[in-house]
N, C-alpha and C positions, 0 to 999 in steps of 0.2 A: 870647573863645573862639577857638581855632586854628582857620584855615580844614582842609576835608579835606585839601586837597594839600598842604597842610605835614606832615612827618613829622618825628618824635622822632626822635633820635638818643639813642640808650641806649650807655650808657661800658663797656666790657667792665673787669673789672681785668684787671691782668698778671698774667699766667702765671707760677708762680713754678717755682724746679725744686723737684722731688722728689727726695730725699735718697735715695742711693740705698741698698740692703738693704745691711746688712752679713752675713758668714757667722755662723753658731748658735756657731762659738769664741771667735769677733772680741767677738760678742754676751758671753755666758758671762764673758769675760776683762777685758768692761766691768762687769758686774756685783761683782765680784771686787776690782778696784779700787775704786768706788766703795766697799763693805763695808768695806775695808781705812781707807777716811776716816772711819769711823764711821756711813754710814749704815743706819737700818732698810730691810727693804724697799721700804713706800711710798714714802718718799724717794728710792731708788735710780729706782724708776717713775718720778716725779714730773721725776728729774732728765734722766731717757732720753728721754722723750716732748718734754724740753726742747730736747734734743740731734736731735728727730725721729728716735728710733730708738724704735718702738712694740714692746713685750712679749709683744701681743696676737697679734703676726705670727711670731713664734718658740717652739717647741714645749716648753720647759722655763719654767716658773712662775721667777721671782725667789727666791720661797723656797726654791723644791726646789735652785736651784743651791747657795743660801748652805749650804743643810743640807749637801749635798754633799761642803763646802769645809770643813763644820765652822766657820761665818762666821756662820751666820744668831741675831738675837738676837730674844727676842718682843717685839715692840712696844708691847704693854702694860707687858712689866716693867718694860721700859727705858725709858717717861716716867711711871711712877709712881715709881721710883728717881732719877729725874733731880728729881723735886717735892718727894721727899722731902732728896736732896740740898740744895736751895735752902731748905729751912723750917728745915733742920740750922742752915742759916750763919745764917740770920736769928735766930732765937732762942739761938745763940754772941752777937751781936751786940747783943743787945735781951732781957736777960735777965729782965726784967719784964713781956714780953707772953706774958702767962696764956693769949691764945688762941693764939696759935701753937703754945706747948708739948699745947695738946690737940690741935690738927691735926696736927701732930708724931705723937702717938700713933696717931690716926687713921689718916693715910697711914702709918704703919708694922703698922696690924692690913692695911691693906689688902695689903698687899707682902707678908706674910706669906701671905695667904689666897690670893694671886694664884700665890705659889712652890707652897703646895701645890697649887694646881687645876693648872698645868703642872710639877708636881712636877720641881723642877730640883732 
């Protein structure tokens, strides 16, 4: 048991810097590019906040920019299309798996129902 007069020494971490703000164009212009790689929204967030440039701190939403730019794609379309892309190839490739040709179908009533509810 430490006597009283000994005292703890607690380890502070270092201080790191703070990235500093960028301008709402600089911002916007990042968004833009990234879209242009093919990202969704959340992704584009996911990659900013990697970058320490937080969304939250700037007054235009990620989506509302891409809609803007005519960029923005729905998120749901676009990885129910991407799954159904991949069950396409697999069952070109494996033309005897019965169940894929019905998941096939499946995600395709889905992508269908999904087009009409955001009526593209």
């Amino acid at each position: 048991m430490p006597k009283k007069s000994e005292s703890r020494t607690i380890e502070k971490k270092p201080k790191t810097k703070k990235a500093e703000k960028i301008s709402q164009t600089e911002f916007e212009k990042k968004v833009i590019e990234l879209a242009k790689k093919g990202l969704t929204a959340e992704k584009i967030g996911e990659n900013l906040k990697k970058q320490e440039v937080h969304p939250k701190e700037y007054s235009k939403k990620i989506s509302k920019i891409l809609k803007e730019n005519n960029t923005y794609i729905n998120p749901d379309l676009k990885n129910v299309e991407t799954k159904l892309e991949r069950i396409k190839k697999h069952s070109e490739t494996n033309k005897q798996d019965k169940r894929a040709k019905k998941e096939k179908d499946r995600i395709f009533a889905q992508l269908r129902k999904l087009k009409k509810y955001f009526k593209e």
